[in-house]
N, CA, C and O atoms as a GROMACS GRO file, in nm:
protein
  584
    1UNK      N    1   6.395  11.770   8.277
    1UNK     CA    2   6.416  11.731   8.138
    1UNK      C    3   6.420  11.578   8.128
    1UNK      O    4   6.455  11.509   8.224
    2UNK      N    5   6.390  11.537   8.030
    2UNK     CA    6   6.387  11.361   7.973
    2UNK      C    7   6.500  11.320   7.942
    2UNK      O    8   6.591  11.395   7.908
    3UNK      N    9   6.509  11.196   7.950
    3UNK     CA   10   6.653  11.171   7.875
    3UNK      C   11   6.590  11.185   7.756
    3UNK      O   12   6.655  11.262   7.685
    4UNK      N   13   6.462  11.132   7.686
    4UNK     CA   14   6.486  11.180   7.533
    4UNK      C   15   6.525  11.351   7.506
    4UNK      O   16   6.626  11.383   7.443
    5UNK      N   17   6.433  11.448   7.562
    5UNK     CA   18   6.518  11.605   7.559
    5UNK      C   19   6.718  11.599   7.582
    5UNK      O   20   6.788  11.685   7.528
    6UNK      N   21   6.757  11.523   7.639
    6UNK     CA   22   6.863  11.498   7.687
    6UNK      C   23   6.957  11.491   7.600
    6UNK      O   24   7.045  11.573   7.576
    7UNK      N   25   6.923  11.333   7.526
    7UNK     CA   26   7.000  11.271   7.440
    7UNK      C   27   6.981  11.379   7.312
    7UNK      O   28   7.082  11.414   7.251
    8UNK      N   29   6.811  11.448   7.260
    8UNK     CA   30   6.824  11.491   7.155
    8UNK      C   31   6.912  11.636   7.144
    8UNK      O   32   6.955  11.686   7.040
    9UNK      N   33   6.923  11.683   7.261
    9UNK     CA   34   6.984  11.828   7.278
    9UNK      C   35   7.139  11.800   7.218
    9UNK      O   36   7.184  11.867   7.125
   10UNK      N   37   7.214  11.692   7.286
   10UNK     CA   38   7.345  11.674   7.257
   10UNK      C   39   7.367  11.627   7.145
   10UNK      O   40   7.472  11.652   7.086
   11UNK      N   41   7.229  11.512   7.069
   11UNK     CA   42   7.260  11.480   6.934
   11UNK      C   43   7.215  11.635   6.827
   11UNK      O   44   7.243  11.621   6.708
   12UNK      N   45   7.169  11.728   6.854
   12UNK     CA   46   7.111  11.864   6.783
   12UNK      C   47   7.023  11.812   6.686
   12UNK      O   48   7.023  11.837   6.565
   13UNK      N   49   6.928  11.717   6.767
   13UNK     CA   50   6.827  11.690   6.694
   13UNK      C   51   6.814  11.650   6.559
   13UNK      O   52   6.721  11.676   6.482
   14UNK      N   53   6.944  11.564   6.533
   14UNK     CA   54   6.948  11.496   6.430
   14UNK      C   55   6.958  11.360   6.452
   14UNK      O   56   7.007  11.325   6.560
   15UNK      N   57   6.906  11.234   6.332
   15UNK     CA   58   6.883  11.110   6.372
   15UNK      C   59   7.069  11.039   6.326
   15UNK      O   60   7.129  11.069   6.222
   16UNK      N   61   7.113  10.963   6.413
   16UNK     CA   62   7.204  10.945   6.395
   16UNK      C   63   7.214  10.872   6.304
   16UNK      O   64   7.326  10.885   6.255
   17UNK      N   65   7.122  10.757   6.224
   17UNK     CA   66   7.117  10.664   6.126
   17UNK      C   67   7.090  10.710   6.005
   17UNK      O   68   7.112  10.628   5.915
   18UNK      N   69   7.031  10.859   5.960
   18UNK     CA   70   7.029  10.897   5.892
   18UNK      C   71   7.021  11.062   5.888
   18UNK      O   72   6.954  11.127   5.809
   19UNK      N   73   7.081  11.098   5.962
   19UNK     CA   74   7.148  11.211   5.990
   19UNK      C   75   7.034  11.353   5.896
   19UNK      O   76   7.057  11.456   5.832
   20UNK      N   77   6.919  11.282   5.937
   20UNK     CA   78   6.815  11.399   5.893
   20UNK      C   79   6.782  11.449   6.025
   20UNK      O   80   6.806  11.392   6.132
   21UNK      N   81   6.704  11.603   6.002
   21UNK     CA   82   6.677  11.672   6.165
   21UNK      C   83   6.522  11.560   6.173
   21UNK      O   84   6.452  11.500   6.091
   22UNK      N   85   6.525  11.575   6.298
   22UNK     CA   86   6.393  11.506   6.399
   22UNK      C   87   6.328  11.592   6.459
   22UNK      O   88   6.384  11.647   6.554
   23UNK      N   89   6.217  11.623   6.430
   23UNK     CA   90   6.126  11.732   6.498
   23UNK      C   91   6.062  11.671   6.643
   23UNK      O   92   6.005  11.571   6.686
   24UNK      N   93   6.114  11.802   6.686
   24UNK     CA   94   6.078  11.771   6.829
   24UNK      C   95   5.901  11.767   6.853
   24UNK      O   96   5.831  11.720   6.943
   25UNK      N   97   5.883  11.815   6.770
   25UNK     CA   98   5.696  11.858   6.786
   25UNK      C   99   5.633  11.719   6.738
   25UNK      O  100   5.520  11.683   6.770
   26UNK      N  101   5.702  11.660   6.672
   26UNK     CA  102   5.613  11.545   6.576
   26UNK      C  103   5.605  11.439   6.721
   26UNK      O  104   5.674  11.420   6.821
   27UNK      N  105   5.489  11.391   6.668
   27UNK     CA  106   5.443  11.263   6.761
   27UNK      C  107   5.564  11.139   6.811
   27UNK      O  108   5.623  11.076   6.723
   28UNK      N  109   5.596  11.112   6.965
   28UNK     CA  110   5.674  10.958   6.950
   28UNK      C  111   5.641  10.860   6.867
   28UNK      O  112   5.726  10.779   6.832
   29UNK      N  113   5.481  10.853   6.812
   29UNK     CA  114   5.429  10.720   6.761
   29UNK      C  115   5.432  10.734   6.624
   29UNK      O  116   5.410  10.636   6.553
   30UNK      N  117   5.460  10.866   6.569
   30UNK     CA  118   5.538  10.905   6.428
   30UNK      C  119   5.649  10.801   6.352
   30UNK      O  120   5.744  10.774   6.425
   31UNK      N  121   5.653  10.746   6.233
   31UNK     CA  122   5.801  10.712   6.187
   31UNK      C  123   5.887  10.843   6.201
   31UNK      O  124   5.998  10.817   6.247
   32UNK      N  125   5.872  10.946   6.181
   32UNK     CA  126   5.946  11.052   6.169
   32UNK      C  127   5.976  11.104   6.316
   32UNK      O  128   6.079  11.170   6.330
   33UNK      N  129   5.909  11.085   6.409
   33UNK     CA  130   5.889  11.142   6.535
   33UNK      C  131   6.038  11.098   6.626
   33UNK      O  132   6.105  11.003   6.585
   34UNK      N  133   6.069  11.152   6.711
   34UNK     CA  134   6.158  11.118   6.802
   34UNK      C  135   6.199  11.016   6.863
   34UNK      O  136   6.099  10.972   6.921
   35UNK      N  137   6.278  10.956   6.884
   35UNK     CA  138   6.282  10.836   6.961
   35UNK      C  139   6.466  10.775   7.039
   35UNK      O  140   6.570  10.779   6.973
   36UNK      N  141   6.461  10.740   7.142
   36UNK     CA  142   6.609  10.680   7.180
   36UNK      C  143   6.674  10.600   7.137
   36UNK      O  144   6.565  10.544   7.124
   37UNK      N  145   6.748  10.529   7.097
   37UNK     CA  146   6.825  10.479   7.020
   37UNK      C  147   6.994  10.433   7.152
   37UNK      O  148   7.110  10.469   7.175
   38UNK      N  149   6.868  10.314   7.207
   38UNK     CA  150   7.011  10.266   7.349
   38UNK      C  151   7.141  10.148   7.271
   38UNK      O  152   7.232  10.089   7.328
   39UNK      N  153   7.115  10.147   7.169
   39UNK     CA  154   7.225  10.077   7.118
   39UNK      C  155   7.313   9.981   7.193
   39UNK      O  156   7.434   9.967   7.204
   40UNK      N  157   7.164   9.894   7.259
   40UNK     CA  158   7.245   9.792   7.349
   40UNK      C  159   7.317   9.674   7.269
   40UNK      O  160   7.411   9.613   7.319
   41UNK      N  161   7.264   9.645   7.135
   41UNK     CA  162   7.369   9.569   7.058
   41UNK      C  163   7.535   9.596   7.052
   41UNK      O  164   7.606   9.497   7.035
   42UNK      N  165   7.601   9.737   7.067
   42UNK     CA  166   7.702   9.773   7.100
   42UNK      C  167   7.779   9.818   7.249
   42UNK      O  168   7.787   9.936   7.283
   43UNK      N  169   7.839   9.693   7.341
   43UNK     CA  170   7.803   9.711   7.465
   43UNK      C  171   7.936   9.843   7.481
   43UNK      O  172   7.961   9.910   7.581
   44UNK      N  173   7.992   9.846   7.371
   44UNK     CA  174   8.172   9.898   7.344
   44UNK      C  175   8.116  10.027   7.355
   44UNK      O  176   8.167  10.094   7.445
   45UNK      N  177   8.046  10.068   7.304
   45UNK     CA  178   8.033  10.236   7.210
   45UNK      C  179   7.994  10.338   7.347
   45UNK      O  180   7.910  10.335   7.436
   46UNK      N  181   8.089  10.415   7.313
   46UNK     CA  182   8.127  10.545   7.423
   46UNK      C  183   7.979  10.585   7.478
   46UNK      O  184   7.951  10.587   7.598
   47UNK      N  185   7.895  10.614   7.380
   47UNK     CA  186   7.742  10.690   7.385
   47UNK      C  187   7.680  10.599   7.377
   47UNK      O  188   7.665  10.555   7.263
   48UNK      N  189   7.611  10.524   7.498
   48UNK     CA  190   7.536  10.446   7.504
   48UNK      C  191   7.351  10.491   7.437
   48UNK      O  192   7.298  10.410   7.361
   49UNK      N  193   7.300  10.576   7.464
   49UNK     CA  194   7.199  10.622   7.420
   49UNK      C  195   7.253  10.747   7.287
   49UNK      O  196   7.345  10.828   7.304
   50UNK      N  197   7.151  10.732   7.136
   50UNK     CA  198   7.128  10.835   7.037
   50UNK      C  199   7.021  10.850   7.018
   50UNK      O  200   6.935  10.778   7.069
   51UNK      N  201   6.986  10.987   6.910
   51UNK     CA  202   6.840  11.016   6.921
   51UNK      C  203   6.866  10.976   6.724
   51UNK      O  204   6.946  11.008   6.635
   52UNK      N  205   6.719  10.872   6.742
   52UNK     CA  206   6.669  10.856   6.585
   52UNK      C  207   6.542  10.870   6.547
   52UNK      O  208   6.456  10.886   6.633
   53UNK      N  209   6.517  10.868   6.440
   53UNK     CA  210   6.381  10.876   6.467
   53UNK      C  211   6.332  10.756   6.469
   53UNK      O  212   6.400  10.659   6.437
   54UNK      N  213   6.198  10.747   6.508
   54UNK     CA  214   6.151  10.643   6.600
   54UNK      C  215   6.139  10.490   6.451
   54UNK      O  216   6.179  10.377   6.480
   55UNK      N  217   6.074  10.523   6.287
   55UNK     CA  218   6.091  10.456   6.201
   55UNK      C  219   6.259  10.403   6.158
   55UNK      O  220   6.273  10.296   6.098
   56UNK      N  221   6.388  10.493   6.198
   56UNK     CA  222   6.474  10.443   6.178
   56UNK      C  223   6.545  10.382   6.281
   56UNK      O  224   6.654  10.336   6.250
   57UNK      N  225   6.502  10.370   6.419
   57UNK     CA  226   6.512  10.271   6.564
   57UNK      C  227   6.480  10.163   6.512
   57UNK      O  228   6.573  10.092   6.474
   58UNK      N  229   6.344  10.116   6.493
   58UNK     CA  230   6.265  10.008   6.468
   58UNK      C  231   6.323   9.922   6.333
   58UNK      O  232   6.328   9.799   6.329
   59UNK      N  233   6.358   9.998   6.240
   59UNK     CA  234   6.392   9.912   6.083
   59UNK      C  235   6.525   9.859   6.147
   59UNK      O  236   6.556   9.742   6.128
   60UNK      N  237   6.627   9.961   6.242
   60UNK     CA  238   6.765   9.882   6.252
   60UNK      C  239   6.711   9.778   6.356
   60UNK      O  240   6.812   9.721   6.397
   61UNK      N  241   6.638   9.743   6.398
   61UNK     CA  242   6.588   9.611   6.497
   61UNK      C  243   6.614   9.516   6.385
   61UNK      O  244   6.714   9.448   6.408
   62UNK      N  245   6.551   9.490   6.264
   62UNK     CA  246   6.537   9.436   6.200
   62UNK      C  247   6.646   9.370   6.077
   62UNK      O  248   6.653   9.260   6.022
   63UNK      N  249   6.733   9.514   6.067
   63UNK     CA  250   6.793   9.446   5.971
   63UNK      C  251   6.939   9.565   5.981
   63UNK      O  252   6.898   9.678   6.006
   64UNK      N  253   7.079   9.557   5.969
   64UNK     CA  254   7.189   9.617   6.018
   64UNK      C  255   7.222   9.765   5.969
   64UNK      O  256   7.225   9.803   5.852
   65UNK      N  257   7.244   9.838   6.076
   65UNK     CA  258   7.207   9.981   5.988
   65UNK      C  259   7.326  10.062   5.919
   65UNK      O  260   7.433  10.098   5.967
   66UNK      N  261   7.284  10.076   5.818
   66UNK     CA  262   7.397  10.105   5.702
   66UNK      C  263   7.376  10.297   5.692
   66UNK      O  264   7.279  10.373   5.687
   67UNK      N  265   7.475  10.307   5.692
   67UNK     CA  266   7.503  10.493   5.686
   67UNK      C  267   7.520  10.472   5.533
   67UNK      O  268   7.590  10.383   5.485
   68UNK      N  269   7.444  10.567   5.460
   68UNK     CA  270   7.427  10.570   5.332
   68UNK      C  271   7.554  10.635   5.257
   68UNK      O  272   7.638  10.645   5.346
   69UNK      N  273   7.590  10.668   5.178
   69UNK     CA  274   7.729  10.761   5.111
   69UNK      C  275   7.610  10.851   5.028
   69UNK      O  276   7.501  10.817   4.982
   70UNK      N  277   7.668  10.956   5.030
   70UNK     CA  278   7.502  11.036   4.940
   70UNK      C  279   7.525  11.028   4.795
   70UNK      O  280   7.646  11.012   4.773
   71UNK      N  281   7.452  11.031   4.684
   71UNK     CA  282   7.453  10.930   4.562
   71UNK      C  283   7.580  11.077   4.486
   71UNK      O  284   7.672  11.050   4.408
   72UNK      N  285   7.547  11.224   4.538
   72UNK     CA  286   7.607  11.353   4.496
   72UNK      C  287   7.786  11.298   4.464
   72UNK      O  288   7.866  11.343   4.382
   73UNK      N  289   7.805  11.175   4.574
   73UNK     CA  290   7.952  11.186   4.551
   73UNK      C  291   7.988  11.094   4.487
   73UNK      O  292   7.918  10.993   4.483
   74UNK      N  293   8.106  11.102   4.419
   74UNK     CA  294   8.161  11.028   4.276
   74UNK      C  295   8.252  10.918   4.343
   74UNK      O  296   8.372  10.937   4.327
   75UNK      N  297   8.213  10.806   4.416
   75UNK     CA  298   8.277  10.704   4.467
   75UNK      C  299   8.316  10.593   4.476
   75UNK      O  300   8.232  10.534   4.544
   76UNK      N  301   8.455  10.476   4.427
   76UNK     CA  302   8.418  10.374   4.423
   76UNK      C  303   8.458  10.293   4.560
   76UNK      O  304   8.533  10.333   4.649
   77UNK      N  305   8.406  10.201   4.556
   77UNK     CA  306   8.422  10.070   4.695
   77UNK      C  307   8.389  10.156   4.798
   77UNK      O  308   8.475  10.177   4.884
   78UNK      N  309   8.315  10.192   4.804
   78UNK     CA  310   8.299  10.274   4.940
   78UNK      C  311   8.283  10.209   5.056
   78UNK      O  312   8.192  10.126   5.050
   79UNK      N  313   8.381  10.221   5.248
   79UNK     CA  314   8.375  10.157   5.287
   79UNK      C  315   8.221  10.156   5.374
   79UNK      O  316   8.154  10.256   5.402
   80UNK      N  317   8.188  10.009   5.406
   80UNK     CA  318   8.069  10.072   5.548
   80UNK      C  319   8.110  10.149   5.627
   80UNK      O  320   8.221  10.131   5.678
   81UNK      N  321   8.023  10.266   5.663
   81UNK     CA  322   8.095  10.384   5.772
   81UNK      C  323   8.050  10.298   5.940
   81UNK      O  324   8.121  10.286   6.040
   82UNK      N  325   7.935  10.260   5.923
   82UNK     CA  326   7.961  10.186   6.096
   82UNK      C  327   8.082  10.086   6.137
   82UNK      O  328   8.142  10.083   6.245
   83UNK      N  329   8.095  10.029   6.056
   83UNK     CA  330   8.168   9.924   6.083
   83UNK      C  331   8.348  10.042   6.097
   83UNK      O  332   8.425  10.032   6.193
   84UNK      N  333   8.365  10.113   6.008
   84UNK     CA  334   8.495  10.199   6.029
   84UNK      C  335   8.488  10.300   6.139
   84UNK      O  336   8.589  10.361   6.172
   85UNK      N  337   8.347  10.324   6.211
   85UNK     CA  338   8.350  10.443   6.283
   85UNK      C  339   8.347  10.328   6.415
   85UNK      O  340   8.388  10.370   6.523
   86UNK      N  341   8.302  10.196   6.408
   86UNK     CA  342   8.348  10.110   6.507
   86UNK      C  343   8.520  10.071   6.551
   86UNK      O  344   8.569  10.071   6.664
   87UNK      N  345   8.581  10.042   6.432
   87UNK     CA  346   8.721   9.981   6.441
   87UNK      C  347   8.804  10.134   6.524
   87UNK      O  348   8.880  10.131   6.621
   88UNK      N  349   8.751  10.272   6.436
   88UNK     CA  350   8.838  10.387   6.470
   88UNK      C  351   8.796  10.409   6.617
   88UNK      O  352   8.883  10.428   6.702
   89UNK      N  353   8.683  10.407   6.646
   89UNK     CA  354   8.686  10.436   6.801
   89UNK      C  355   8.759  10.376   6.903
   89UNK      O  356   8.797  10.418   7.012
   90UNK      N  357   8.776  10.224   6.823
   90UNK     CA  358   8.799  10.135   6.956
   90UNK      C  359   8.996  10.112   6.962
   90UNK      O  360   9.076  10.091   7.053
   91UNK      N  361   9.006  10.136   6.776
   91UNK     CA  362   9.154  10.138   6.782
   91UNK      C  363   9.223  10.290   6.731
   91UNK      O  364   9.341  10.323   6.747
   92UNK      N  365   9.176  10.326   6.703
   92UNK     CA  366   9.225  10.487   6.642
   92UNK      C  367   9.276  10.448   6.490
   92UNK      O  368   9.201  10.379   6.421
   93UNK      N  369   9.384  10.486   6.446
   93UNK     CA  370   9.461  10.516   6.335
   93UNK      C  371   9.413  10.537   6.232
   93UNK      O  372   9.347  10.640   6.240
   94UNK      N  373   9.410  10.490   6.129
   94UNK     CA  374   9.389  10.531   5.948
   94UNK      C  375   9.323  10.454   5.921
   94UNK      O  376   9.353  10.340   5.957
   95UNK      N  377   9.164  10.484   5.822
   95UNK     CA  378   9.092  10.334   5.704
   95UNK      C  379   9.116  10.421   5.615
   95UNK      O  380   9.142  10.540   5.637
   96UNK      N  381   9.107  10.345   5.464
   96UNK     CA  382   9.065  10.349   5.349
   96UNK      C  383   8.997  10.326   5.316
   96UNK      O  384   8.980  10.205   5.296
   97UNK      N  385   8.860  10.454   5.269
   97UNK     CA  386   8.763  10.472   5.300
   97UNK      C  387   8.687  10.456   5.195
   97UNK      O  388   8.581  10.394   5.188
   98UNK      N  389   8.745  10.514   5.112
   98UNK     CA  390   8.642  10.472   4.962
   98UNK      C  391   8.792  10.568   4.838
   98UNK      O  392   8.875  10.639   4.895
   99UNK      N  393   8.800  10.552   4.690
   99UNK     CA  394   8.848  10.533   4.586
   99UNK      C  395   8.764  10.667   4.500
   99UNK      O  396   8.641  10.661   4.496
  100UNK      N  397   8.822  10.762   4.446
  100UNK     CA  398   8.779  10.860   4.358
  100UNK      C  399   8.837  10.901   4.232
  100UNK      O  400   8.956  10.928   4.243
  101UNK      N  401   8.787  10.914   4.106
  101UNK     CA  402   8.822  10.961   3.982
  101UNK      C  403   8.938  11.066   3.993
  101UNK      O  404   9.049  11.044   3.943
  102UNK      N  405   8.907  11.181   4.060
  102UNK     CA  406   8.911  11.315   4.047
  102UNK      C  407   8.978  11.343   4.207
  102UNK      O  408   8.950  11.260   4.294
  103UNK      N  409   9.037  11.422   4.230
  103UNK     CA  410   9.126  11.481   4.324
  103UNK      C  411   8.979  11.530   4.414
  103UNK      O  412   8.929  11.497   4.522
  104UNK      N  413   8.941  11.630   4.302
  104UNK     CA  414   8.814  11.721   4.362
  104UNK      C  415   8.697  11.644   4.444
  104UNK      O  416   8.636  11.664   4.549
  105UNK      N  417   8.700  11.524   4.323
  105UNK     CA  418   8.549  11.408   4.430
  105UNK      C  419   8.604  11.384   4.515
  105UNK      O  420   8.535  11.399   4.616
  106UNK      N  421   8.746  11.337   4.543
  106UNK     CA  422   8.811  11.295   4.705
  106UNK      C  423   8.814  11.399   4.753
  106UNK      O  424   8.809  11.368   4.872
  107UNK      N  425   8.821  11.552   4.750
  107UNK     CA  426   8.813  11.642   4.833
  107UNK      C  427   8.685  11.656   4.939
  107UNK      O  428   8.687  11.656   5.062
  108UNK      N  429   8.554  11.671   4.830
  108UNK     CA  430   8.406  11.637   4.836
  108UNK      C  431   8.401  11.517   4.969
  108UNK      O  432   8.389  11.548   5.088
  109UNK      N  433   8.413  11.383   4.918
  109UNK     CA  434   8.388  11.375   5.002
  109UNK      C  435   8.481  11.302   5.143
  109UNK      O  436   8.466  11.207   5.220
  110UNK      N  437   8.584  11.415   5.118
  110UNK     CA  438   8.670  11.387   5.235
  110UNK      C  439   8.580  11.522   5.404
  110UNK      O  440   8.573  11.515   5.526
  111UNK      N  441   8.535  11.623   5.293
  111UNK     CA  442   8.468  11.699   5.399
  111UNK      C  443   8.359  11.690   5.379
  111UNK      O  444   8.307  11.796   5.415
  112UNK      N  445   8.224  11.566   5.310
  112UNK     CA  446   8.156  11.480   5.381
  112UNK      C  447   8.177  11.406   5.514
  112UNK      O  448   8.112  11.410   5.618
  113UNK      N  449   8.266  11.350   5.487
  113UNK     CA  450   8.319  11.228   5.614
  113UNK      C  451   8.340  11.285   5.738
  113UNK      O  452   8.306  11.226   5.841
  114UNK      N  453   8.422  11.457   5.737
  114UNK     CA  454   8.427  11.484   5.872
  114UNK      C  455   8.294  11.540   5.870
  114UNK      O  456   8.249  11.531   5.985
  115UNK      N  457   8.213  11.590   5.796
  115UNK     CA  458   8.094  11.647   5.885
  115UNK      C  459   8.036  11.479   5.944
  115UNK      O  460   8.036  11.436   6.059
  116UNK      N  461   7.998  11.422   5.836
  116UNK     CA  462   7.910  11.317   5.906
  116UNK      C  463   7.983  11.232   6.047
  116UNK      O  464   7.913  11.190   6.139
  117UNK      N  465   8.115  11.219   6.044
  117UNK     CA  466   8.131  11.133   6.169
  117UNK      C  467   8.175  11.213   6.248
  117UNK      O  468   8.259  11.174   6.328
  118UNK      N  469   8.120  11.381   6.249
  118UNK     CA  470   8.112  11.498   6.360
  118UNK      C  471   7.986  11.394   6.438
  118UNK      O  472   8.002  11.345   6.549
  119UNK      N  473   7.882  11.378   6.368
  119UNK     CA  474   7.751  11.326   6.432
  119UNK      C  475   7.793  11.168   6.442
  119UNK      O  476   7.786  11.130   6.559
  120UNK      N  477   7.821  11.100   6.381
  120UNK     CA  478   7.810  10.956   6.375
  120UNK      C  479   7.869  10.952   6.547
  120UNK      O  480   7.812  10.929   6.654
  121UNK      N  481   7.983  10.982   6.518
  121UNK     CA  482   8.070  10.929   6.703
  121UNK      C  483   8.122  11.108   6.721
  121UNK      O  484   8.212  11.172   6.666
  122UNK      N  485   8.044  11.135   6.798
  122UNK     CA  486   8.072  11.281   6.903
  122UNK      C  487   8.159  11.243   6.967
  122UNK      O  488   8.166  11.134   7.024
  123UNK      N  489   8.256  11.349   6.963
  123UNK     CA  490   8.390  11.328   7.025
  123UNK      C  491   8.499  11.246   7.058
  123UNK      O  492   8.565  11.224   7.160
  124UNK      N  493   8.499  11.186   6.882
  124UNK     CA  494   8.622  11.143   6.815
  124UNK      C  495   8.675  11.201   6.749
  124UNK      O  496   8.594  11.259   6.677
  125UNK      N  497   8.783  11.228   6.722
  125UNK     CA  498   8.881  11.348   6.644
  125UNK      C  499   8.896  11.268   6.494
  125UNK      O  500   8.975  11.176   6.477
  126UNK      N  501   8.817  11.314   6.404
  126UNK     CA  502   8.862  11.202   6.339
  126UNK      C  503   8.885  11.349   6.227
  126UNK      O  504   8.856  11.467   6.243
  127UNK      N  505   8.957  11.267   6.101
  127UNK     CA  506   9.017  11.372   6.001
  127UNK      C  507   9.006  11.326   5.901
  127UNK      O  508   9.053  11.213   5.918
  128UNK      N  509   8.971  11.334   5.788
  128UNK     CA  510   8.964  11.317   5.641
  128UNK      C  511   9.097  11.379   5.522
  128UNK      O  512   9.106  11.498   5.492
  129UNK      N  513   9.203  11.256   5.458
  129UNK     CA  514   9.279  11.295   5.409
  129UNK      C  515   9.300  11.249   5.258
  129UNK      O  516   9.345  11.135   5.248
  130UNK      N  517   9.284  11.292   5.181
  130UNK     CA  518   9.281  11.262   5.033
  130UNK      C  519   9.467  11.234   4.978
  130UNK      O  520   9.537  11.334   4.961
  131UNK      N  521   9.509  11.136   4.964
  131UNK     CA  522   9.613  11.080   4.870
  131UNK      C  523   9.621  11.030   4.763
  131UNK      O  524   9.513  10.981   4.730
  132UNK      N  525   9.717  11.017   4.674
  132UNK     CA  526   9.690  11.006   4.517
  132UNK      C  527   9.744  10.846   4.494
  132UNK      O  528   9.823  10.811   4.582
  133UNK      N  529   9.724  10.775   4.423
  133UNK     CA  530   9.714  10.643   4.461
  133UNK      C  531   9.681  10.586   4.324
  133UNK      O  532   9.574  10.621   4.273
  134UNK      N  533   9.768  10.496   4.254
  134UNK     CA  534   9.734  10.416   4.120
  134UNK      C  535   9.632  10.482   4.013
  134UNK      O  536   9.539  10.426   3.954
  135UNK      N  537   9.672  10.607   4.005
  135UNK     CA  538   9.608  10.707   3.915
  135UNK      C  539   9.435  10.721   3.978
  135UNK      O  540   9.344  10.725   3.895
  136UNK      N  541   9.416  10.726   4.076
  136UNK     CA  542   9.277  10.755   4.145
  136UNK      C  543   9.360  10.832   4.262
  136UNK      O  544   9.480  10.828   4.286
  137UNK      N  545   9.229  10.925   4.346
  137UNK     CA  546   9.245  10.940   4.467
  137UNK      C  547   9.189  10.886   4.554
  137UNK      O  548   9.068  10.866   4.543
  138UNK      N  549   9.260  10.847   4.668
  138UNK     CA  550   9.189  10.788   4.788
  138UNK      C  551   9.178  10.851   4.924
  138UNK      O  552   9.271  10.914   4.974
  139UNK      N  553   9.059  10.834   4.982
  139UNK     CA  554   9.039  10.877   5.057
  139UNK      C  555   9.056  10.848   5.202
  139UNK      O  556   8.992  10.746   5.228
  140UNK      N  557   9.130  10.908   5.335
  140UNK     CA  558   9.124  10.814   5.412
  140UNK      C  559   9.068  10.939   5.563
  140UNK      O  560   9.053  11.060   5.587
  141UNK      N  561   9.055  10.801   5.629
  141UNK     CA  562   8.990  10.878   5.764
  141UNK      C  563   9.104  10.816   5.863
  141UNK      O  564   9.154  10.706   5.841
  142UNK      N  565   9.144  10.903   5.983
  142UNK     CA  566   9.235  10.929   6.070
  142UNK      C  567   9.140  10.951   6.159
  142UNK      O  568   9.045  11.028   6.149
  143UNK      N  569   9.195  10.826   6.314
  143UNK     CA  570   9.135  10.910   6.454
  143UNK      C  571   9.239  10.856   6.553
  143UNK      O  572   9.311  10.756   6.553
  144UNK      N  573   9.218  10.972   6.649
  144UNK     CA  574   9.374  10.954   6.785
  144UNK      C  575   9.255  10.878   6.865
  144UNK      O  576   9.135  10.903   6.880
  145UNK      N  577   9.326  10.793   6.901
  145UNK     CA  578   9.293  10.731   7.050
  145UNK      C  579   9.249  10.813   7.194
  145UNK      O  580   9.305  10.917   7.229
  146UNK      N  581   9.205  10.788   7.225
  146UNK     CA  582   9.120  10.853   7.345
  146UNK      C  583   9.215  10.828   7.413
  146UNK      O  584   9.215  10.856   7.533
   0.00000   0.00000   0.00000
C-alpha cells in the first residue's frame, strides 16, 4: 500500500481543507483528484501527513487555508477553525467559537463543530457546548490535553 492509500484510508477519504469526499479513481493530476497534504508548514501538528485534494494542496501553497463555517448556519464572529483547532491541540481547554441568535442555531452548529473537528484533528477529544450569554447563545469548543 502507498502512503497516499495510507493517509487516505485513515482520513476516509475526505479532503481535510474542505472536508468533501476525494475519489480514489479520479486522476492525481485532477484538481479534484487525490493528493498528500505533508503540512510541513506545521512542524507542531500530531498528523504530519492529510489527504486533500490535489486543487485544495496547491491553492493552500498559495494563500492560508481557511475552514469555511457552512453559510446553513446562523452565525456571528465566527472564530477561524485552524487557528482554534491549532491553540486546542497544543493547549487543550475552552474557545469561543462563534455567537448565535437562537439557542437552536447554537445547538446546529455546536454538532457541526464536533463532526467537523472529528476530521479536522483525529484524535482530539474535543466537545461542543452551547451557553447563554448577553441575550445570544454562545458557542464553545472544549479539548483535554493529550
Amino acid at each position: 500500500m502507498s502512503l497516499l492509500d495510507d493517509v487516505a484510508e485513515r482520513d476516509g477519504w475526505r479532503c481535510w481543507v474542505c472536508d468533501e469526499p476525494v475519489d480514489p479513481d479520479m486522476s492525481v493530476n485532477d484538481p479534484r483528484g487525490p493528493s498528500v497534504d505533508s503540512r510541513t508548514a506545521d512542524r507542531k501538528a500530531k498528523i504530519p501527513e492529510r489527504l486533500a485534494h490535489r486543487g485544495c494542496n496547491t491553492r493552500k501553497g498559495a494563500v492560508k487555508v481557511v475552514i469555511a463555517w457552512p453559510d446553513r448556519l446562523h452565525v456571528a464572529d465566527p472564530a477561524p477553525l485552524i487557528t482554534v483547532a491549532g491553540r486546542l491541540e497544543r493547549k487543550g481547554g475552552r474557545e469561543l467559537v462563534a455567537r448565535c441568535p437562537t439557542e437552536q442555531d447554537a445547538k446546529e452548529a455546536a454538532e457541526w463543530l464536533e463532526d467537523r473537528f472529528s476530521r479536522l484533528v483525529p484524535g482530539l477529544p474535543v466537545t461542543a457546548g452551547v451557553e447563554p450569554g448577553g441575550g445570544q447563545f454562545l458557542v464553545i469548543l472544549a479539548a483535554g490535553r493529550r
